[in-house]
PyMOL commands that place a pseudoatom at each C-alpha (Angstrom):
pseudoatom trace, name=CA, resn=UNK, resi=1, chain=A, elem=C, hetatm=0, pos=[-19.138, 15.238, 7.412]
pseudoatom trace, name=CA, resn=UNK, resi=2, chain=A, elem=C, hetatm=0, pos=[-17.694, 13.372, 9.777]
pseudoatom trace, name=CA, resn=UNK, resi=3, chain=A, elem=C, hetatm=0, pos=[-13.627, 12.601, 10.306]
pseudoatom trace, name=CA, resn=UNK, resi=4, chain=A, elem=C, hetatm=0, pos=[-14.523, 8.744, 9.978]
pseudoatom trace, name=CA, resn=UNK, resi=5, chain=A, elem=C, hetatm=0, pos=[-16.175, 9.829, 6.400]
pseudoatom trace, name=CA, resn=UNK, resi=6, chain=A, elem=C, hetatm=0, pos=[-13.329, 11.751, 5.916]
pseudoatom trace, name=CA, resn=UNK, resi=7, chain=A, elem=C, hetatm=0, pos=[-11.197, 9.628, 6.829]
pseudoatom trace, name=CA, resn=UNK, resi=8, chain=A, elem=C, hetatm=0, pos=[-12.777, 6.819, 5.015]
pseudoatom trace, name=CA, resn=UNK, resi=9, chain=A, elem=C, hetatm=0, pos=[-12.763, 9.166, 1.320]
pseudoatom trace, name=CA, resn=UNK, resi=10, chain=A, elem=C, hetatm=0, pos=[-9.393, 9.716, 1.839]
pseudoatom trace, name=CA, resn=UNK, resi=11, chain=A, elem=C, hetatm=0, pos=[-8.733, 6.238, 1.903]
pseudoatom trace, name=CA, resn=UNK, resi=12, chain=A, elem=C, hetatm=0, pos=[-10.937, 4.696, -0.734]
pseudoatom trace, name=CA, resn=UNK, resi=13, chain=A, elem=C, hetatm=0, pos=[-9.698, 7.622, -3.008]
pseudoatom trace, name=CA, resn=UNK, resi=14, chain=A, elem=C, hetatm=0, pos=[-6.026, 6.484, -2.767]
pseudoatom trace, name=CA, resn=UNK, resi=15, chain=A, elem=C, hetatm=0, pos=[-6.624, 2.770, -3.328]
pseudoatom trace, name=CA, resn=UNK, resi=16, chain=A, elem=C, hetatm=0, pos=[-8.596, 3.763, -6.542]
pseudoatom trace, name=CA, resn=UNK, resi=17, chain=A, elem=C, hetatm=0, pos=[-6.041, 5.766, -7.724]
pseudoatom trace, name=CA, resn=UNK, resi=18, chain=A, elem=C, hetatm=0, pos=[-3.676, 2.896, -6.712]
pseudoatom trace, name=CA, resn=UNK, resi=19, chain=A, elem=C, hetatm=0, pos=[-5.739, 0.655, -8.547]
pseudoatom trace, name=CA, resn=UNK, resi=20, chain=A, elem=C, hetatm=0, pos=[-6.436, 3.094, -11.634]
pseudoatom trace, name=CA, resn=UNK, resi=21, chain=A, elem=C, hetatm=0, pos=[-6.071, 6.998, -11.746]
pseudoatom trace, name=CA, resn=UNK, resi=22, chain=A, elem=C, hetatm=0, pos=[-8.448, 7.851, -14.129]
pseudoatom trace, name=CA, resn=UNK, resi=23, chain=A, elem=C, hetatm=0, pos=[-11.064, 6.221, -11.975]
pseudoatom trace, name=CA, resn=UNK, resi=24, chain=A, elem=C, hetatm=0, pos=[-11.010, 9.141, -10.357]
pseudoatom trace, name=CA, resn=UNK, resi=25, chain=A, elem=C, hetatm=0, pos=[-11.992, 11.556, -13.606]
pseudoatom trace, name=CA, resn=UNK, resi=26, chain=A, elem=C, hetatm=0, pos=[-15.439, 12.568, -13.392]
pseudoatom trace, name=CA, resn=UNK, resi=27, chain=A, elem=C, hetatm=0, pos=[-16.491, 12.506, -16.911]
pseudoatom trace, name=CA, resn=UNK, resi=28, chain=A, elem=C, hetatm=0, pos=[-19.472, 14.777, -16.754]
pseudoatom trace, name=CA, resn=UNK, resi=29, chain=A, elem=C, hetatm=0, pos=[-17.158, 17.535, -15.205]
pseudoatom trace, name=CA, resn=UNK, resi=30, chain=A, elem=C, hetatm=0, pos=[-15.116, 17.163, -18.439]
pseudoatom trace, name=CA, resn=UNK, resi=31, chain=A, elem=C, hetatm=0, pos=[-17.888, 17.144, -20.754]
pseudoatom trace, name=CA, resn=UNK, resi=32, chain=A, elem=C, hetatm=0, pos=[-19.097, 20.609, -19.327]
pseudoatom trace, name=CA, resn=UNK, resi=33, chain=A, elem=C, hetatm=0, pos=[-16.098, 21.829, -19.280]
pseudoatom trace, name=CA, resn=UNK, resi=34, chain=A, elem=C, hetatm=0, pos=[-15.507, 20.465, -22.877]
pseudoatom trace, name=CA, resn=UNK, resi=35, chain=A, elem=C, hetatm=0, pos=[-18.788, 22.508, -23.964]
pseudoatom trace, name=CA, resn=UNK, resi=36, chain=A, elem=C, hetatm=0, pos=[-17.732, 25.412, -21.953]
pseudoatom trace, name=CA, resn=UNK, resi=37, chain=A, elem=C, hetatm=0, pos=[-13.862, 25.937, -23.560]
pseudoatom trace, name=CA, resn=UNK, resi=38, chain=A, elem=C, hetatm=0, pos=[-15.978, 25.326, -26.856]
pseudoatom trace, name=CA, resn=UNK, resi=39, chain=A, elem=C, hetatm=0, pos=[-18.647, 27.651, -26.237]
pseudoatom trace, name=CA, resn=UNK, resi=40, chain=A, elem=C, hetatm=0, pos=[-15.957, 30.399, -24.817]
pseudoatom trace, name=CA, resn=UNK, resi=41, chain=A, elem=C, hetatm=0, pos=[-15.453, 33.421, -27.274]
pseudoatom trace, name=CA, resn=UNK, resi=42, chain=A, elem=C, hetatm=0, pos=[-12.937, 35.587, -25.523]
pseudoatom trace, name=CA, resn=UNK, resi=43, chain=A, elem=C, hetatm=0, pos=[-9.494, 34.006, -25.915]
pseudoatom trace, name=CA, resn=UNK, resi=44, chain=A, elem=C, hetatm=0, pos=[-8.568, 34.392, -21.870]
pseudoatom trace, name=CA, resn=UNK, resi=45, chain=A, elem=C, hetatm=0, pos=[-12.122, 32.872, -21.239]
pseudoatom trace, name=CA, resn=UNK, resi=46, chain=A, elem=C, hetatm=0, pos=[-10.948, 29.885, -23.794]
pseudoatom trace, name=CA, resn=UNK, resi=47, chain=A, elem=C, hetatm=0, pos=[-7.987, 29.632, -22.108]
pseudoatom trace, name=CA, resn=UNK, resi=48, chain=A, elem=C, hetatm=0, pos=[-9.159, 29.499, -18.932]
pseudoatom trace, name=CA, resn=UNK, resi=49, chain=A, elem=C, hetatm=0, pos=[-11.651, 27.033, -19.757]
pseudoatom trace, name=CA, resn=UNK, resi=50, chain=A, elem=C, hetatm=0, pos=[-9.137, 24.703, -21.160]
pseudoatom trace, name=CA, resn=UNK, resi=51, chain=A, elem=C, hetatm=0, pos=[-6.904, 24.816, -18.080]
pseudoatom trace, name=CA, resn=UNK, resi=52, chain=A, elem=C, hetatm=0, pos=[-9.747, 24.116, -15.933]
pseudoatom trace, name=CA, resn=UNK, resi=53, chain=A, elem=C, hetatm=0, pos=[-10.073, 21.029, -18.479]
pseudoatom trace, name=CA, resn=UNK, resi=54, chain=A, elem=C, hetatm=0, pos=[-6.782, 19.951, -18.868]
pseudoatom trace, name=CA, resn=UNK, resi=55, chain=A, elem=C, hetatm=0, pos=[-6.428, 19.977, -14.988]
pseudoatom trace, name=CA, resn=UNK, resi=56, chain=A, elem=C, hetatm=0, pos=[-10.221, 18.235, -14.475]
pseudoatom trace, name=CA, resn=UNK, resi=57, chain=A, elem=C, hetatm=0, pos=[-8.145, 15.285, -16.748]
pseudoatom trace, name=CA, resn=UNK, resi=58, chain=A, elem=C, hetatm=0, pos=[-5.307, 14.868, -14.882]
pseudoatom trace, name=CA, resn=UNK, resi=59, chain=A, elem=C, hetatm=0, pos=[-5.321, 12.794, -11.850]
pseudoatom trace, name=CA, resn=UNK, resi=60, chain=A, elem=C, hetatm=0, pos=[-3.129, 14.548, -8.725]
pseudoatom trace, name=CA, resn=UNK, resi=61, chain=A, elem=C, hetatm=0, pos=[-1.374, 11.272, -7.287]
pseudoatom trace, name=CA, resn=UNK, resi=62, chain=A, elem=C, hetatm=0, pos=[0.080, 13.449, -4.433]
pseudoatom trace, name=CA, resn=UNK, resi=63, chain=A, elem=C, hetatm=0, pos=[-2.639, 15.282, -3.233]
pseudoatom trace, name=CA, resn=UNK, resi=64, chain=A, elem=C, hetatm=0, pos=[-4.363, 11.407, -2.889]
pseudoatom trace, name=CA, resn=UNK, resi=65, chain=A, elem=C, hetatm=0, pos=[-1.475, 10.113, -1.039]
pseudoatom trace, name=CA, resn=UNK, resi=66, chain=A, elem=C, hetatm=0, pos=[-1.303, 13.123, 1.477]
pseudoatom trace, name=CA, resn=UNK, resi=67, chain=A, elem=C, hetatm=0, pos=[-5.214, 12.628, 2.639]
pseudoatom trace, name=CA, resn=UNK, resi=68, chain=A, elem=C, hetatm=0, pos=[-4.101, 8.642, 2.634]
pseudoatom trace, name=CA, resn=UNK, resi=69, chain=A, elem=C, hetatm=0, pos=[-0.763, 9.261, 4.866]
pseudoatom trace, name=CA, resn=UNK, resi=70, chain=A, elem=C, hetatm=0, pos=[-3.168, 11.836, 7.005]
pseudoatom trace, name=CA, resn=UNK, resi=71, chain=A, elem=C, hetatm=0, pos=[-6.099, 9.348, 7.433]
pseudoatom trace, name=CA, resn=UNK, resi=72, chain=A, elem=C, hetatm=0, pos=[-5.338, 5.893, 7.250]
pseudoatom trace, name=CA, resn=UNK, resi=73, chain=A, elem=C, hetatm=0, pos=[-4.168, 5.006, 10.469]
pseudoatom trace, name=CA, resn=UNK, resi=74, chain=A, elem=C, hetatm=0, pos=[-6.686, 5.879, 12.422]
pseudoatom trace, name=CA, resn=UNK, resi=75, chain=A, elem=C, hetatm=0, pos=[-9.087, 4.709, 9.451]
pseudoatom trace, name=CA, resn=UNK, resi=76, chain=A, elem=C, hetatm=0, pos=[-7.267, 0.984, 9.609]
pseudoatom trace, name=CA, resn=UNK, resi=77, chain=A, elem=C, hetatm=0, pos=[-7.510, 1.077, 13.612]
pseudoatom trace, name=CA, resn=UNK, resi=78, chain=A, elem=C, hetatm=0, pos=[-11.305, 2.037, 13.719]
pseudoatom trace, name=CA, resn=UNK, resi=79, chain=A, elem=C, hetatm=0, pos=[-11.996, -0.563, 11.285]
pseudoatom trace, name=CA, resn=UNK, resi=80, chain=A, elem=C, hetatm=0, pos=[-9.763, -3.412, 12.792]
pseudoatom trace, name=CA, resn=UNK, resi=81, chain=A, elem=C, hetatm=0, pos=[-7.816, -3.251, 8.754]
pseudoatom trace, name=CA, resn=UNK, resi=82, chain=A, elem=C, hetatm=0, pos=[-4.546, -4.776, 9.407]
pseudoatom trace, name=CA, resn=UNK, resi=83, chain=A, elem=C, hetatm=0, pos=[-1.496, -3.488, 7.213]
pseudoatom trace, name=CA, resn=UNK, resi=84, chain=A, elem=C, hetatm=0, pos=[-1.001, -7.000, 4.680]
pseudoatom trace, name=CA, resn=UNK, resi=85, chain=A, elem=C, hetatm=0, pos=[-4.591, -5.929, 3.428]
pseudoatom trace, name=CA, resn=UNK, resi=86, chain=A, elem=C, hetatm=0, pos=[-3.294, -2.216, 2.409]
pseudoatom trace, name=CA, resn=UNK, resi=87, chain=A, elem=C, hetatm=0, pos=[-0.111, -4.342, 0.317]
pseudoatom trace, name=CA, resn=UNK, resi=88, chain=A, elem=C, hetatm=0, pos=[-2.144, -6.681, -1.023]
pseudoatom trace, name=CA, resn=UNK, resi=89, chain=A, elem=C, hetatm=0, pos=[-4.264, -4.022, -3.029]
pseudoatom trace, name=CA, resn=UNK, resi=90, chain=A, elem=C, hetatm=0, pos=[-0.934, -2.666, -3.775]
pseudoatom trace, name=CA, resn=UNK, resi=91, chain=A, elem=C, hetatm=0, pos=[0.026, 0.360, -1.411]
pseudoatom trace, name=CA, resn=UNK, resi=92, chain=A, elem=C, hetatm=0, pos=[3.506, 0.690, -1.786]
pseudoatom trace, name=CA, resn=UNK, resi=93, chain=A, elem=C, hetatm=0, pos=[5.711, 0.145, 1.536]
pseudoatom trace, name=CA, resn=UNK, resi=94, chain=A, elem=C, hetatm=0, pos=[7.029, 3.966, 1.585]
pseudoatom trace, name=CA, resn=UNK, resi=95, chain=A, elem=C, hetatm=0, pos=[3.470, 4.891, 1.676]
pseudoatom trace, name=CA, resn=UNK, resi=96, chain=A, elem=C, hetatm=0, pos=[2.465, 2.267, 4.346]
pseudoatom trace, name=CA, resn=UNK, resi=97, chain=A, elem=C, hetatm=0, pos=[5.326, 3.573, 6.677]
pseudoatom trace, name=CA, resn=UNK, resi=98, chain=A, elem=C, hetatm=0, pos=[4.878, 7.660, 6.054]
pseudoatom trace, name=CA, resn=UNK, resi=99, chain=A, elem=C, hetatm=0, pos=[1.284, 6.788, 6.917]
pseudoatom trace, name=CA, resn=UNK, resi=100, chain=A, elem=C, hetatm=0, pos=[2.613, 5.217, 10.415]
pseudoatom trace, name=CA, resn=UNK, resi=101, chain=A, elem=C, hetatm=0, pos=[1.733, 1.594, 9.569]
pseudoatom trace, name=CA, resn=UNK, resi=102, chain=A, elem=C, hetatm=0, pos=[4.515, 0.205, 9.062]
pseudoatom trace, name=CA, resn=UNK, resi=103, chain=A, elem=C, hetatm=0, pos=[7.713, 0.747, 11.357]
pseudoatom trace, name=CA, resn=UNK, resi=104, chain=A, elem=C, hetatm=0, pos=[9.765, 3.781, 11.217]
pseudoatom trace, name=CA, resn=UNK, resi=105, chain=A, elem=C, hetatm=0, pos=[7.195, 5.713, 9.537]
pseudoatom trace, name=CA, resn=UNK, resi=106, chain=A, elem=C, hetatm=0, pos=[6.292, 9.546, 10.508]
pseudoatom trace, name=CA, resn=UNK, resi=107, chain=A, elem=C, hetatm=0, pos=[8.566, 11.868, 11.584]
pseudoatom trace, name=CA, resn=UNK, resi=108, chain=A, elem=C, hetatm=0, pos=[11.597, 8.999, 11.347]
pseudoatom trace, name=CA, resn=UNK, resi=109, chain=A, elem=C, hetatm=0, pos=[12.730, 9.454, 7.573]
pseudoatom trace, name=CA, resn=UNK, resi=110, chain=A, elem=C, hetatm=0, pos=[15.514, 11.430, 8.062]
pseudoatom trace, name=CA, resn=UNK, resi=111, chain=A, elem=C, hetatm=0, pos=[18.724, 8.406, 8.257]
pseudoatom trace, name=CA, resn=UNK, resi=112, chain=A, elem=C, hetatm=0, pos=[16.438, 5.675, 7.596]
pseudoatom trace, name=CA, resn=UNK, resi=113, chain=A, elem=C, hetatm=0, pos=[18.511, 2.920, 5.736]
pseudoatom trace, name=CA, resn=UNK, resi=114, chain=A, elem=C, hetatm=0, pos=[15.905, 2.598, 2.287]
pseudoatom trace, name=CA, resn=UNK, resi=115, chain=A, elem=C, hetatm=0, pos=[16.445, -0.759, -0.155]
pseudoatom trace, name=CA, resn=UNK, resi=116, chain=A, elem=C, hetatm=0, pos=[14.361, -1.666, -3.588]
pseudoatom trace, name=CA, resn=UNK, resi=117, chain=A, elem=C, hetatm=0, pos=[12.874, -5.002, -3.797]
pseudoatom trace, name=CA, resn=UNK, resi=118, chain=A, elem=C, hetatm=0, pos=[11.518, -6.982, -6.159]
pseudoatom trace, name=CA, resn=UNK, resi=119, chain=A, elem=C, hetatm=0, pos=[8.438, -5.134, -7.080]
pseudoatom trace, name=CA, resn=UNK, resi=120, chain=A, elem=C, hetatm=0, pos=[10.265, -1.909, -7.556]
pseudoatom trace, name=CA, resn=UNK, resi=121, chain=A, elem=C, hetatm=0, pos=[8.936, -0.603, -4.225]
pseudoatom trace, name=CA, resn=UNK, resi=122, chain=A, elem=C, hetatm=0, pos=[10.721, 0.883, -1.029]
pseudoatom trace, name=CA, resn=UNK, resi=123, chain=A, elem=C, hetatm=0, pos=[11.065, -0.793, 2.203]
pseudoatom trace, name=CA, resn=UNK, resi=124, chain=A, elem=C, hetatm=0, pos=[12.794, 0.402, 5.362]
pseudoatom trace, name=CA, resn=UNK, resi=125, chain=A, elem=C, hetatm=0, pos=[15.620, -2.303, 6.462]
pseudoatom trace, name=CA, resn=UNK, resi=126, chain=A, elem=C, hetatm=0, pos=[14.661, -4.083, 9.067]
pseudoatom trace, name=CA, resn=UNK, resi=127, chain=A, elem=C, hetatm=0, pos=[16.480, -4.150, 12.496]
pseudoatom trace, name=CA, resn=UNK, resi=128, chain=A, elem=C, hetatm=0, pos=[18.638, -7.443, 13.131]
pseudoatom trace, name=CA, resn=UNK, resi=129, chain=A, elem=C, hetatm=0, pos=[16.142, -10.389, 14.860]
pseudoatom trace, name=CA, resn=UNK, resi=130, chain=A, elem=C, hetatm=0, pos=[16.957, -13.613, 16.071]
pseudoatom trace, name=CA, resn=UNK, resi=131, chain=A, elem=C, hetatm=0, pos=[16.144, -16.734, 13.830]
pseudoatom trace, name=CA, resn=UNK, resi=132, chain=A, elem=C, hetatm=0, pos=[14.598, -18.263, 17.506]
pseudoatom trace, name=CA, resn=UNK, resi=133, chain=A, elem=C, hetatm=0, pos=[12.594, -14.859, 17.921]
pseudoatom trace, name=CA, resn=UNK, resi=134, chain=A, elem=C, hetatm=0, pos=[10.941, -14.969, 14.576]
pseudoatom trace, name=CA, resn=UNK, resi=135, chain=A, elem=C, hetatm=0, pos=[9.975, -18.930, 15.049]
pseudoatom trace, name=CA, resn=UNK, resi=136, chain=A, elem=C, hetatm=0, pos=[8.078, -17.544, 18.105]
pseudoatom trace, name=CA, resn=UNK, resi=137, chain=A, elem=C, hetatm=0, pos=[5.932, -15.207, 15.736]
pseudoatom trace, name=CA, resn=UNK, resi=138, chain=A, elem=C, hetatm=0, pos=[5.062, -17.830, 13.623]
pseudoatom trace, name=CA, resn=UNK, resi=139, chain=A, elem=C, hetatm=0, pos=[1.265, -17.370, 12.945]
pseudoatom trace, name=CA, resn=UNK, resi=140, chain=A, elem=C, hetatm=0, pos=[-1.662, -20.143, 13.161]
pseudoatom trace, name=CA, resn=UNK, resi=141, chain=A, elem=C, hetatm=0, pos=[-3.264, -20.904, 9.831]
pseudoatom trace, name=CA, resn=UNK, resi=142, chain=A, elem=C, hetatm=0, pos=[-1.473, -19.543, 6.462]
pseudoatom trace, name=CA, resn=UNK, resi=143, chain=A, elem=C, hetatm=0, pos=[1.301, -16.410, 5.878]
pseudoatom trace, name=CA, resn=UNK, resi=144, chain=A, elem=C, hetatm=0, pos=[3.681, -15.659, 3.737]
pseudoatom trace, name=CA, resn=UNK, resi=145, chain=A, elem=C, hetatm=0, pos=[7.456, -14.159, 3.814]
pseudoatom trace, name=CA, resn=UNK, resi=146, chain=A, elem=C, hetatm=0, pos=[5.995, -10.702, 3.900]
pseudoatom trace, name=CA, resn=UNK, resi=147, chain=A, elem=C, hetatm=0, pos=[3.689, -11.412, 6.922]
pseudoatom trace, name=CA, resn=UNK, resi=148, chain=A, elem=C, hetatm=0, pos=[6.125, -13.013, 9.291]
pseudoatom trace, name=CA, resn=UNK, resi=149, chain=A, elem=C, hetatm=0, pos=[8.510, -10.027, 8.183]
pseudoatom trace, name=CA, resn=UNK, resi=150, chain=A, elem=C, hetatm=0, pos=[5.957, -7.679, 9.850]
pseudoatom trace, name=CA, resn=UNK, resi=151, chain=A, elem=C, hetatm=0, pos=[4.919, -9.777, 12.645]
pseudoatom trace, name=CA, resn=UNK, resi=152, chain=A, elem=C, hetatm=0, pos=[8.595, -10.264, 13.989]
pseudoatom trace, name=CA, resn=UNK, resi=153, chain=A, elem=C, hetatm=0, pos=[10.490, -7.379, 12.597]
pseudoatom trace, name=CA, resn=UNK, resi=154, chain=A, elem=C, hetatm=0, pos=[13.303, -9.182, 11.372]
pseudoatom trace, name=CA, resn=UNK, resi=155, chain=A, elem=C, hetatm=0, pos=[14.634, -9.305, 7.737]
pseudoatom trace, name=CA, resn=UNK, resi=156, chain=A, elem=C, hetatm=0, pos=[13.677, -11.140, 4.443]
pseudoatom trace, name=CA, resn=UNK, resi=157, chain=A, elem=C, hetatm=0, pos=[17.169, -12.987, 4.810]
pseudoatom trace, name=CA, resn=UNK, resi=158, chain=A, elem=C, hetatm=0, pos=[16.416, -14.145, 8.424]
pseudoatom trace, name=CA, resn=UNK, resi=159, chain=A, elem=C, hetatm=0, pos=[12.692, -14.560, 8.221]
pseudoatom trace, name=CA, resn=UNK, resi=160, chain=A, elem=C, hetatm=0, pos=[13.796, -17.068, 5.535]
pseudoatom trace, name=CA, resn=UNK, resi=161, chain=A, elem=C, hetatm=0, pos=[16.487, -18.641, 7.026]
pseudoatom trace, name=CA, resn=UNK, resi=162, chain=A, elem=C, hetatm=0, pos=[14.022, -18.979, 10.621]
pseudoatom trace, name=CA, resn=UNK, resi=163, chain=A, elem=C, hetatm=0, pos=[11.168, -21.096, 7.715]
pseudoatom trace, name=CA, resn=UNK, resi=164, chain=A, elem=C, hetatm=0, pos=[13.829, -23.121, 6.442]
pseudoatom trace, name=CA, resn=UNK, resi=165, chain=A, elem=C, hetatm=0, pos=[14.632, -24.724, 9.563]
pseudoatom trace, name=CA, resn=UNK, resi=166, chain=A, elem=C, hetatm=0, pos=[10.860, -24.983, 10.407]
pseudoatom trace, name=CA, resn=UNK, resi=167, chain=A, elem=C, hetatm=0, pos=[10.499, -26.835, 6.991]
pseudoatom trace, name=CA, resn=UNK, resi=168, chain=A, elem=C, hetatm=0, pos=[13.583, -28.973, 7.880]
pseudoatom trace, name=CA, resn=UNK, resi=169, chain=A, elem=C, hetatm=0, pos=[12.738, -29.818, 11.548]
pseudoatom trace, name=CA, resn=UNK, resi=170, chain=A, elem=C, hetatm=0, pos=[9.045, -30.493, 10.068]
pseudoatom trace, name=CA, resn=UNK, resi=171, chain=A, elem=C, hetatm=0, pos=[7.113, -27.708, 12.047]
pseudoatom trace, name=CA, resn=UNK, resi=172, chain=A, elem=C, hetatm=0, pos=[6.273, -25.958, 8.476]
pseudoatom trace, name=CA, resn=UNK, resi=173, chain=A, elem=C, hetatm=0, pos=[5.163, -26.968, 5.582]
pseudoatom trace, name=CA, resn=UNK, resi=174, chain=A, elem=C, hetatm=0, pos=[5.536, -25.139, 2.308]
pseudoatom trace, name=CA, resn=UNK, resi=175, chain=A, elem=C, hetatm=0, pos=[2.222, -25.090, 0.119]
pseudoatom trace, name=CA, resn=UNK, resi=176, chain=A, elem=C, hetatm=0, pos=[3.466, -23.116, -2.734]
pseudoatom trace, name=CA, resn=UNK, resi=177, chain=A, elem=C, hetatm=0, pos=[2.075, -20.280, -4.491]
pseudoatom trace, name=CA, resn=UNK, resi=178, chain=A, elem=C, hetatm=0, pos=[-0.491, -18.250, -3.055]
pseudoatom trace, name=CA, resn=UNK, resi=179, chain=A, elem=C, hetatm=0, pos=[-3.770, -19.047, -5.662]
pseudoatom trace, name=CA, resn=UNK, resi=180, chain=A, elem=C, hetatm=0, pos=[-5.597, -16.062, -4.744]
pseudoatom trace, name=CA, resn=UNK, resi=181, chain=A, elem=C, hetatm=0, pos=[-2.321, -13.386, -5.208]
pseudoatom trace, name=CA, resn=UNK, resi=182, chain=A, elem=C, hetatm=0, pos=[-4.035, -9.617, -7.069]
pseudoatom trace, name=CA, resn=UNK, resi=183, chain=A, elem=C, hetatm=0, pos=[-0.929, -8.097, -6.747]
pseudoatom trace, name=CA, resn=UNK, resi=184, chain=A, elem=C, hetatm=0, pos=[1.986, -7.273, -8.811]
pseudoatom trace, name=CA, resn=UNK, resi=185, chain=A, elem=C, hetatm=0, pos=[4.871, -9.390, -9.037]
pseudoatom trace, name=CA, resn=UNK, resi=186, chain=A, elem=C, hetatm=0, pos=[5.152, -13.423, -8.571]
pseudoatom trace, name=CA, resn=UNK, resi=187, chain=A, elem=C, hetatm=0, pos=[2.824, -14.551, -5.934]
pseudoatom trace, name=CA, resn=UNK, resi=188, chain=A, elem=C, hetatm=0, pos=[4.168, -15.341, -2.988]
pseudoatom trace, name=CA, resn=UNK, resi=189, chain=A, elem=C, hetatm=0, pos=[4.977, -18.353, -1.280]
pseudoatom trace, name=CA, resn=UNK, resi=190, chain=A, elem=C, hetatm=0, pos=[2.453, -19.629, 1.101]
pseudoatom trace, name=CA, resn=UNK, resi=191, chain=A, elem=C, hetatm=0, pos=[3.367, -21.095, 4.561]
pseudoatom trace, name=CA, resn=UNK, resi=192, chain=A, elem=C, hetatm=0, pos=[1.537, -23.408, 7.446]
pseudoatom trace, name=CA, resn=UNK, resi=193, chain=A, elem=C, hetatm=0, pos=[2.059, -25.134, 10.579]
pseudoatom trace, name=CA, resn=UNK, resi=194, chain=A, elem=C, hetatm=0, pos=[1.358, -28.486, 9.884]
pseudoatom trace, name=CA, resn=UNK, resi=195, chain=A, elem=C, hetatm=0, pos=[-2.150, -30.017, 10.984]
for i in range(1, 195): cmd.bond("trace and resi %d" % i, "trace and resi %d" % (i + 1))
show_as sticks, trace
zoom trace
């Protein structure tokens, strides 16, 4: 197998368990192992078989997330996958940075100034950007606050503040919330340059 297939399981494996664990229970493993606790006569045999069962049943969330934070770089980067598209299905930001997509991932934990947000999830605070810097990264077609957070690196207070006076000056228009939002939470608001 190659480390592209690899790298690929690794990653398909932790959005299903993102998406639902017990996706990843194979139910005719657990029906053999079902007959085979049932079957057992010797009591260490019995219990053996219904540790192997118990354990086939339970889905390990951390041995998932290790092959994901291994893999998915260089899985995302092969495949041209940008980082928004891991969110959107719901990879939480601590994952996305320990993984190295998102700034101050690997290796950088250690004094890294953490803050919840809305969704419950973790996201590194971003360093201080100029309202004039972010309008610069203002993307062509449609974003939202979390996309121009990640294209200029500054924070949710700023990136707001920067669309505000876009709104106000008329260089952005607001169209509300997104209509095709999966995720958890509110949708978010949906920006554009106007035509």
């Amino acid at each position: 197998m190659s480390d592209m297939v690899d790298a690929e399981l690794a990653v398909r494996q932790y959005l299903t368990f993102v998406e639902d664990p017990d996706k990843l229970v194979d139910p005719a493993e657990i029906t053999r192992l079902e007959k085979e606790a049932a079957a057992a006569g010797d009591p260490l045999a019995k219990l053996r078989a219904i540790g192997a069962l118990e354990k086939a049943r339970s889905v390990d969330g951390a041995a998932y997330r290790a092959d994901f934070v291994a893999h998915a770089k260089g899985w995302a980067t092969q495949e041209g996958v940008p980082v928004v598209a891991f969110s959107r299905l719901g990879v939480p930001d601590d994952v996305l940075a320990d993984a190295g997509l998102l700034p101050g991932g690997r290796g950088t934990r250690r004094g890294r100034s953490r803050r919840r947000v809305e969704d419950g999830t973790v996201r590194q605070r971003a360093k201080a950007v100029p309202v004039e810097t972010i309008k610069t990264k203002v993307p062509e077609g449609r974003f939202t606050v979390r996309q121009l957070e990640e294209l200029s690196g500054g924070s949710p207070a700023t990136v707001r503040k920067a669309l505000a006076e876009m709104i106000k000056d008329g260089q952005l228009e607001e169209l509300g919330a997104a209509t095709d939002w999966t995720g958890r939470g509110r949708a978010p608001i949906v920006y554009q340059k106007p035509s």
